[in-house]
Structures are given as structure tokens and as C-alpha cells.
N, CA, C, O and CB atoms as a CASP TS submission, in Angstrom:
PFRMAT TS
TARGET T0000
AUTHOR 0000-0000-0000
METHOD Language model
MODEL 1
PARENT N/A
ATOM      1  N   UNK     1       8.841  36.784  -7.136  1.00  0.00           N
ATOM      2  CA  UNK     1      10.262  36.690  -6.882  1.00  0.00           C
ATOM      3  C   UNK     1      10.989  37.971  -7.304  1.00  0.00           C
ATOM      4  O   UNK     1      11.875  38.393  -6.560  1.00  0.00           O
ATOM      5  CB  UNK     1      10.842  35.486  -7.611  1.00  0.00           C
ATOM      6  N   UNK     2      10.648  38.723  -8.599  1.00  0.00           N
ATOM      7  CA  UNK     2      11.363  39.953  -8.579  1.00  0.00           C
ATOM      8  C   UNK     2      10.900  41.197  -8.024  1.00  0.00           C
ATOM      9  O   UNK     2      11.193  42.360  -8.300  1.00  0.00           O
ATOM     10  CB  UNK     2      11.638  40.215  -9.718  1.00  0.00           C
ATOM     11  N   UNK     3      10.000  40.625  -7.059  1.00  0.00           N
ATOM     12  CA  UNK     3       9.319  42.482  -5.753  1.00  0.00           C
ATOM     13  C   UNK     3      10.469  42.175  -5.220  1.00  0.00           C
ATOM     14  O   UNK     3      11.169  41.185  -5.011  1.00  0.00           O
ATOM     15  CB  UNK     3       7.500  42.616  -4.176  1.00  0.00           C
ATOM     16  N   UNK     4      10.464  44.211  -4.931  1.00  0.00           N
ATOM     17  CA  UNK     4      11.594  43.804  -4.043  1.00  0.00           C
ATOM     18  C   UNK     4      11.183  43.298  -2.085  1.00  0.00           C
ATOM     19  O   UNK     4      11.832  43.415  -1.045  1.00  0.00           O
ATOM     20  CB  UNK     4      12.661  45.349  -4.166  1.00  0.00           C
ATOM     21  N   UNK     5      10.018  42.825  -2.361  1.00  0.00           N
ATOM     22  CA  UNK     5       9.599  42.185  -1.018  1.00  0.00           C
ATOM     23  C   UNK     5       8.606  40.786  -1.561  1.00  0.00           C
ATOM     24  O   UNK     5       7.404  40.994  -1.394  1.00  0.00           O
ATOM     25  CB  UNK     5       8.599  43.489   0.067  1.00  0.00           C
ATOM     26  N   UNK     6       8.821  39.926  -1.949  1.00  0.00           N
ATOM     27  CA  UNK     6       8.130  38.578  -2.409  1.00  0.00           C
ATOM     28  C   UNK     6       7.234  38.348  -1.310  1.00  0.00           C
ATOM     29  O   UNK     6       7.211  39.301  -0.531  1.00  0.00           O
ATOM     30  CB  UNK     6       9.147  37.253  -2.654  1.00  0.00           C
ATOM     31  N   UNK     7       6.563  37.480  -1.030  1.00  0.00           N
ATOM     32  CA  UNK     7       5.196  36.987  -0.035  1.00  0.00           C
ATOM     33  C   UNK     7       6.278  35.726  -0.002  1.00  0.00           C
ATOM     34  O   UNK     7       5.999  34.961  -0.926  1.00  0.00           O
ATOM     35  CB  UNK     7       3.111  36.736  -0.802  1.00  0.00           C
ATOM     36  N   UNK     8       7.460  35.246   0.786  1.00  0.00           N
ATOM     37  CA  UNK     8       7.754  33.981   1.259  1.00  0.00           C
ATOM     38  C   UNK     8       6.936  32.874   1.650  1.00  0.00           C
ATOM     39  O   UNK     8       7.246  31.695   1.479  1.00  0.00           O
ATOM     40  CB  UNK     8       8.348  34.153   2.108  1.00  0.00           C
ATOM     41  N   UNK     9       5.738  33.343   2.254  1.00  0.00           N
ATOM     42  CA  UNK     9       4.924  31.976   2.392  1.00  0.00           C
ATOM     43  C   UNK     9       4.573  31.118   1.645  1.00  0.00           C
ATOM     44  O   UNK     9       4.807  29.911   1.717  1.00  0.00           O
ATOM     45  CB  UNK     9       3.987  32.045   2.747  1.00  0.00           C
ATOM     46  N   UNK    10       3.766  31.903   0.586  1.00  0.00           N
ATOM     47  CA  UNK    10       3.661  31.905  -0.319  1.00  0.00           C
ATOM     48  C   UNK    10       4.082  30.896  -1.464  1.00  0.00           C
ATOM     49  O   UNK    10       3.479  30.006  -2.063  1.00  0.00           O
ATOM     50  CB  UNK    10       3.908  32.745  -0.276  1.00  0.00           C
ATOM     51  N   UNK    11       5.794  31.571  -1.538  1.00  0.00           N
ATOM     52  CA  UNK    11       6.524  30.590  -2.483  1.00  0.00           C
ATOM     53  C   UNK    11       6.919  29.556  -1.447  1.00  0.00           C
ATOM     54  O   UNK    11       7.336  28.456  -1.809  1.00  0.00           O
ATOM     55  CB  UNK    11       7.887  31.250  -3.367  1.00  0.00           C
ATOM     56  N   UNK    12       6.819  29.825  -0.380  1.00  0.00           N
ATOM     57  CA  UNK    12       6.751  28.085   0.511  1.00  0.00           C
ATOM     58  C   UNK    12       6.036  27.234   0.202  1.00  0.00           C
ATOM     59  O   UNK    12       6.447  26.077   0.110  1.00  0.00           O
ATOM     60  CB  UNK    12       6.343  27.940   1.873  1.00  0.00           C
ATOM     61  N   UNK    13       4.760  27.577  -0.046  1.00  0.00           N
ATOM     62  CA  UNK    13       3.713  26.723  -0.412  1.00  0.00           C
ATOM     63  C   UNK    13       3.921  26.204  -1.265  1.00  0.00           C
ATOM     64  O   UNK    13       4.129  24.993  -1.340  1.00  0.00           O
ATOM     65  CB  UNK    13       2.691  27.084  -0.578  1.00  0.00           C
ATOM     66  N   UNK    14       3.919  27.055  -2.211  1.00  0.00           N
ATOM     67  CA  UNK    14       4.304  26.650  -3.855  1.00  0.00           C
ATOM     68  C   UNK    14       5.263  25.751  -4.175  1.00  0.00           C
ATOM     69  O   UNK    14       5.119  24.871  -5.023  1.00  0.00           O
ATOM     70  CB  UNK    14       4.789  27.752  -4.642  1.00  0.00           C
ATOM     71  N   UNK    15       6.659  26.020  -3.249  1.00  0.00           N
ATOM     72  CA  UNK    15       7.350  24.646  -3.078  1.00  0.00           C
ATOM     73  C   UNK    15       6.971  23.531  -2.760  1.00  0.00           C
ATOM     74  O   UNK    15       7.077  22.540  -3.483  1.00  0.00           O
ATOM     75  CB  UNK    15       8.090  24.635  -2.400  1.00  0.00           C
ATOM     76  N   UNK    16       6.554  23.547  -1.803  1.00  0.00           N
ATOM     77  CA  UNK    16       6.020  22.711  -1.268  1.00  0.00           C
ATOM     78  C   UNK    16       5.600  21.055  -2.171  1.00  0.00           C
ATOM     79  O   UNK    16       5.951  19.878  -2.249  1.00  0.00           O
ATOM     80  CB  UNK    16       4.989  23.543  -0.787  1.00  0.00           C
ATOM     81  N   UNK    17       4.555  22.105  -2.736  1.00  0.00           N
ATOM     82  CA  UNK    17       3.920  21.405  -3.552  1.00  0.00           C
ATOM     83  C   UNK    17       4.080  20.976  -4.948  1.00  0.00           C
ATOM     84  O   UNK    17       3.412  20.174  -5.601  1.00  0.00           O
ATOM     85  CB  UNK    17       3.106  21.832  -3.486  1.00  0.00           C
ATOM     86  N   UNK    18       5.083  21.660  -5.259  1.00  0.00           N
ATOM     87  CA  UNK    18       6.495  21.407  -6.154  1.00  0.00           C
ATOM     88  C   UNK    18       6.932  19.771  -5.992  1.00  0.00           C
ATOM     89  O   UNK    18       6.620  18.857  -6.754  1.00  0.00           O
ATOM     90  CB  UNK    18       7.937  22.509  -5.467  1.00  0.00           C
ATOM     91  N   UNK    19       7.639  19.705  -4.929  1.00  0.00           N
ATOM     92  CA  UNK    19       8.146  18.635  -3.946  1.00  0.00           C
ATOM     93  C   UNK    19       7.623  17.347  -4.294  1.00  0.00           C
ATOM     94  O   UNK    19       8.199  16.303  -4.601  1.00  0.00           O
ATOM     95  CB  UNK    19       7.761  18.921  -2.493  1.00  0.00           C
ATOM     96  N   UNK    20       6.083  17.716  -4.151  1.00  0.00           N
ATOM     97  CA  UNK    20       5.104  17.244  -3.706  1.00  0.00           C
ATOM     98  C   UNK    20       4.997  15.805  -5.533  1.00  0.00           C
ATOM     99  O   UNK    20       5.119  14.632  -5.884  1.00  0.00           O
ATOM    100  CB  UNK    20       3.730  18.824  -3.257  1.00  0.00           C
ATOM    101  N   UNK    21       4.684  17.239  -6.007  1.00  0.00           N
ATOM    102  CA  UNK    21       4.470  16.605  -7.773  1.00  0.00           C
ATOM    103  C   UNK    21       5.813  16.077  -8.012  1.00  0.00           C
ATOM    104  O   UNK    21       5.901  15.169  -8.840  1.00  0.00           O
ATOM    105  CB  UNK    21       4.078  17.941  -9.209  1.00  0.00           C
ATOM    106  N   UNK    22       6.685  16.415  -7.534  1.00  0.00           N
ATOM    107  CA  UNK    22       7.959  15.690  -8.086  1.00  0.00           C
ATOM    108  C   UNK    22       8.646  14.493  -8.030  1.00  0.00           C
ATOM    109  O   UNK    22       9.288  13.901  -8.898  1.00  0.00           O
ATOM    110  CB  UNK    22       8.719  16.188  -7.832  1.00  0.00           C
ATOM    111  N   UNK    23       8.347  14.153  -6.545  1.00  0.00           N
ATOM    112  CA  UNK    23       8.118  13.168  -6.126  1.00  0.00           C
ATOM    113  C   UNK    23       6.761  11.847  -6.490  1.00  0.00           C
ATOM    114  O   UNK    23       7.151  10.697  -6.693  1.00  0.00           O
ATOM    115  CB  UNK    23       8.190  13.702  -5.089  1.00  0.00           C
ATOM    116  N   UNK    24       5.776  12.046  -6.521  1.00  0.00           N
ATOM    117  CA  UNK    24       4.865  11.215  -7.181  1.00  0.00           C
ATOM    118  C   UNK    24       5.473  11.290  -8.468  1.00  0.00           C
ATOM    119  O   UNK    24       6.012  10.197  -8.640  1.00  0.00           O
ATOM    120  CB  UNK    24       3.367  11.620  -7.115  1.00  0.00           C
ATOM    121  N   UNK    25       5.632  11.897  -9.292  1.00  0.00           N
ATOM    122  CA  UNK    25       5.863  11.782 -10.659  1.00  0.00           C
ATOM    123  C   UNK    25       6.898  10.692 -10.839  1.00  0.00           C
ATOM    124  O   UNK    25       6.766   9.779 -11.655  1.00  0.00           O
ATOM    125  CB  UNK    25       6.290  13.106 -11.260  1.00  0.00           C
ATOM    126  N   UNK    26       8.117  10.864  -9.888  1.00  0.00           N
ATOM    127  CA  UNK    26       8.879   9.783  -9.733  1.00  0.00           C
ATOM    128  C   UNK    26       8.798   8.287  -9.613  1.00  0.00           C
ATOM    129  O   UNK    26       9.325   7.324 -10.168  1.00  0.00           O
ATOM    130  CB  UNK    26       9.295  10.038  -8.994  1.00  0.00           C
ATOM    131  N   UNK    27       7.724   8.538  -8.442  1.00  0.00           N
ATOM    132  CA  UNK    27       7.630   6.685  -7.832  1.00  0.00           C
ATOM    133  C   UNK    27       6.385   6.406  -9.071  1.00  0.00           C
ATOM    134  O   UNK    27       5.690   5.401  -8.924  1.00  0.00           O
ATOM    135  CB  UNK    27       6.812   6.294  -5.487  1.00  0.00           C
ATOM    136  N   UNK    28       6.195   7.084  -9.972  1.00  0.00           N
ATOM    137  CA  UNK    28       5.511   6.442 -10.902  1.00  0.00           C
ATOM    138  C   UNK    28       6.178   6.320 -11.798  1.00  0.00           C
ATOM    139  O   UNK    28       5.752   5.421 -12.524  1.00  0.00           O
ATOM    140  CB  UNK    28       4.495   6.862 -11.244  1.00  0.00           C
ATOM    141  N   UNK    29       7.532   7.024 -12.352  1.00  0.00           N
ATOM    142  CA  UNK    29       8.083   6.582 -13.837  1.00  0.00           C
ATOM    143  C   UNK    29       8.714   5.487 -12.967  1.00  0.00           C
ATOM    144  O   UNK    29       8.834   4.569 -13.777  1.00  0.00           O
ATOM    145  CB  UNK    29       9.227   7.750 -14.963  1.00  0.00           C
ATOM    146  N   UNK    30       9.125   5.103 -11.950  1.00  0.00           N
ATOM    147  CA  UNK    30       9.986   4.078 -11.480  1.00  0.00           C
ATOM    148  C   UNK    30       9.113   2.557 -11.421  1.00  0.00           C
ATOM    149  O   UNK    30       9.511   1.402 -11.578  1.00  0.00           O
ATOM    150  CB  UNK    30      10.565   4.587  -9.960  1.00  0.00           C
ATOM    151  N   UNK    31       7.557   3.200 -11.081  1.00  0.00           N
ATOM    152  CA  UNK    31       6.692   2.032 -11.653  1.00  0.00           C
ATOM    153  C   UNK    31       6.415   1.420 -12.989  1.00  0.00           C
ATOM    154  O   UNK    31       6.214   0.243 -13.289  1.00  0.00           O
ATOM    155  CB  UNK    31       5.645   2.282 -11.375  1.00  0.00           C
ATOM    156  N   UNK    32       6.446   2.248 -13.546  1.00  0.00           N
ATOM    157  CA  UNK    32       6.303   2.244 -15.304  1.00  0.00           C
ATOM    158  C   UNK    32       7.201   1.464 -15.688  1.00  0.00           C
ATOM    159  O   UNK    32       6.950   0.399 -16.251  1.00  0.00           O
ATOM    160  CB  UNK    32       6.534   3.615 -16.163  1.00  0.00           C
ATOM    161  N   UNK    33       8.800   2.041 -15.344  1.00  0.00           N
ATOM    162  CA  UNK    33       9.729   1.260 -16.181  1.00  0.00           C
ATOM    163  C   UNK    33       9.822  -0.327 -15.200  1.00  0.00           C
ATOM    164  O   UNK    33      10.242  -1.232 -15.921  1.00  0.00           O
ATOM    165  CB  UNK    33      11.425   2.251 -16.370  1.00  0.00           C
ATOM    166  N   UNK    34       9.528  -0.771 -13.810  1.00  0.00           N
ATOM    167  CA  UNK    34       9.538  -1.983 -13.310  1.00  0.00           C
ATOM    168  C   UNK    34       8.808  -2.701 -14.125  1.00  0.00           C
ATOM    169  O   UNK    34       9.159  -3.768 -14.627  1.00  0.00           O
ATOM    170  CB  UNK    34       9.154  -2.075 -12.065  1.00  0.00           C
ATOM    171  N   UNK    35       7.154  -1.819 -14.381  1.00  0.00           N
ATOM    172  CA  UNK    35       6.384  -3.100 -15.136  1.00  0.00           C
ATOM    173  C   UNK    35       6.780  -3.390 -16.578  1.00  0.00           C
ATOM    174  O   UNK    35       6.580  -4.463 -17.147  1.00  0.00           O
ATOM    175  CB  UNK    35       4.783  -2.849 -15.211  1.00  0.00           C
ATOM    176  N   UNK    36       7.360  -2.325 -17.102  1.00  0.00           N
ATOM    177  CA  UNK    36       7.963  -2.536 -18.587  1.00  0.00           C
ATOM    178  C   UNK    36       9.180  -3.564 -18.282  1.00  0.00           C
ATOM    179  O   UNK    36       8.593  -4.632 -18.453  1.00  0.00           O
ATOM    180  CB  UNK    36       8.575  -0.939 -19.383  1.00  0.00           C
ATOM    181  N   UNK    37       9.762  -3.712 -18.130  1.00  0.00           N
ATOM    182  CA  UNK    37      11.072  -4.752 -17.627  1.00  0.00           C
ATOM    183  C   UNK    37      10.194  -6.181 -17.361  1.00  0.00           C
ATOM    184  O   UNK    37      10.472  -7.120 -18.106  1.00  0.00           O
ATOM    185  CB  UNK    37      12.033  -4.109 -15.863  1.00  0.00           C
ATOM    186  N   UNK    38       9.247  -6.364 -16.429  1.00  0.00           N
ATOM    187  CA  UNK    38       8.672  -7.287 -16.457  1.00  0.00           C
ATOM    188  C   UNK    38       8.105  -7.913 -17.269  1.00  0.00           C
ATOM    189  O   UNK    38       8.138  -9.143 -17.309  1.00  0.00           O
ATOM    190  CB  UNK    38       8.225  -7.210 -15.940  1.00  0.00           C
ATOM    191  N   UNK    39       7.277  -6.950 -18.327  1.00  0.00           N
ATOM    192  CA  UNK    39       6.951  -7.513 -19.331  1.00  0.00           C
ATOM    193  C   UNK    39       7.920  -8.182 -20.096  1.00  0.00           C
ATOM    194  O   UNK    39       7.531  -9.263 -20.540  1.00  0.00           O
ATOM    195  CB  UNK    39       6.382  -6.758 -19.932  1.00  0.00           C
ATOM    196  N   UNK    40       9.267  -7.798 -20.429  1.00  0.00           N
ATOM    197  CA  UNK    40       9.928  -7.997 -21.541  1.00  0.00           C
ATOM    198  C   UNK    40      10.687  -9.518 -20.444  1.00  0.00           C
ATOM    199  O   UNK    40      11.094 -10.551 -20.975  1.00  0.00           O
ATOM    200  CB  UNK    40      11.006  -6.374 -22.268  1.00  0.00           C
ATOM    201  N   UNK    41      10.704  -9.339 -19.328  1.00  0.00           N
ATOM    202  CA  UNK    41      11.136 -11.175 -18.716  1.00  0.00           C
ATOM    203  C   UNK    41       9.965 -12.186 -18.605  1.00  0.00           C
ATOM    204  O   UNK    41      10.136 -13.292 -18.093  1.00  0.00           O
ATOM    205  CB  UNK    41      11.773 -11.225 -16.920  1.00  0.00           C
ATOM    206  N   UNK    42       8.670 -11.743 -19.139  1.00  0.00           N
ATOM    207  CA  UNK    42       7.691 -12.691 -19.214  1.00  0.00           C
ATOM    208  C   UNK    42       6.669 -12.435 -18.229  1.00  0.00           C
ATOM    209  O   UNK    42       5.843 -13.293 -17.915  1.00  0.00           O
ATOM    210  CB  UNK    42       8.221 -13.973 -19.079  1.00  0.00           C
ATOM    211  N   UNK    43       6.713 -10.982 -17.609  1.00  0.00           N
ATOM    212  CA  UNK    43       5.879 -10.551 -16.574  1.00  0.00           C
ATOM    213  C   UNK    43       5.162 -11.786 -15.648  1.00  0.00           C
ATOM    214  O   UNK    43       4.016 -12.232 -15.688  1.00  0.00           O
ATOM    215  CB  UNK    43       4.816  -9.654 -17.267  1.00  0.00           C
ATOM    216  N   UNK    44       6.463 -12.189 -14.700  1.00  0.00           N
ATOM    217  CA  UNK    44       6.101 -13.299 -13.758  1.00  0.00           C
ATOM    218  C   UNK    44       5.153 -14.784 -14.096  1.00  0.00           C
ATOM    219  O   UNK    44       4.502 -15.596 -13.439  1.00  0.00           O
ATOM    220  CB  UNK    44       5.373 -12.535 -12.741  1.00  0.00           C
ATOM    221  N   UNK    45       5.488 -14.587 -15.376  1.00  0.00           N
ATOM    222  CA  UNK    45       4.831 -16.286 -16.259  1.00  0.00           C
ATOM    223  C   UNK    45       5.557 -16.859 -16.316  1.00  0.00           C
ATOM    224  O   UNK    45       5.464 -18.054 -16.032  1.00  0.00           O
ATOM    225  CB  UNK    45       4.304 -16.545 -17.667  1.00  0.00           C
ATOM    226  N   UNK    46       7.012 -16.104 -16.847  1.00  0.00           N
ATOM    227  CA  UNK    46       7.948 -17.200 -17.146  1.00  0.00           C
ATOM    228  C   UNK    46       7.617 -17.785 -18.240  1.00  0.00           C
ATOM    229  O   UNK    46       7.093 -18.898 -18.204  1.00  0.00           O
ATOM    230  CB  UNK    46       8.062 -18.162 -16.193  1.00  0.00           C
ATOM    231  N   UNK    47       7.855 -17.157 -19.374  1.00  0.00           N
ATOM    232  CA  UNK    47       6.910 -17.550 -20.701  1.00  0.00           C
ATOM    233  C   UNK    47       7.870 -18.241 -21.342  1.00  0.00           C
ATOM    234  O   UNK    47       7.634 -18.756 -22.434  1.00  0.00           O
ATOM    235  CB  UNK    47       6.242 -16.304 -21.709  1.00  0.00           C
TER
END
């Protein structure tokens, strides 16, 4: 990023795949905290 000519593809890719991890990382803390919540209502026992 500081040439004064960068390889754009390059950091396309790299985004890319940025994106990529950021997203999974997400729909998994969003899994994490569903099953934590569940637990604490009796994780579908109904305890």
C-alpha cells in the first residue's frame, strides 16, 4: 500500500478474503451467543 504503484489485485484478493473471515467469524459468534441464551432458558427442555 505505500509503493507508489501497489499490485491492486493483489490487495483484492486479500480483501477478499478478509470479507471472507469476517463474515464466518460472525455467523459463528451469533451461534455461540444463540446456544448460550438457550442454555440459560433450559436449552429446549424446559427445565
Amino acid at each position: 500500500m505505500k509503493k507508489s504503484d501497489p499490485d491492486m489485485s493483489r490487495i483484492q484478493k486479500l480483501m477478499k478474503k478478509y470479507v471472507k473471515v469476517v463474515a464466518i467469524q460472525t455467523v459463528i459468534q451469533f451461534a455461540i451467543i444463540f446456544i448460550m441464551a438457550e442454555f440459560t432458558k433450559g436449552f429446549f427442555l424446559n427445565l
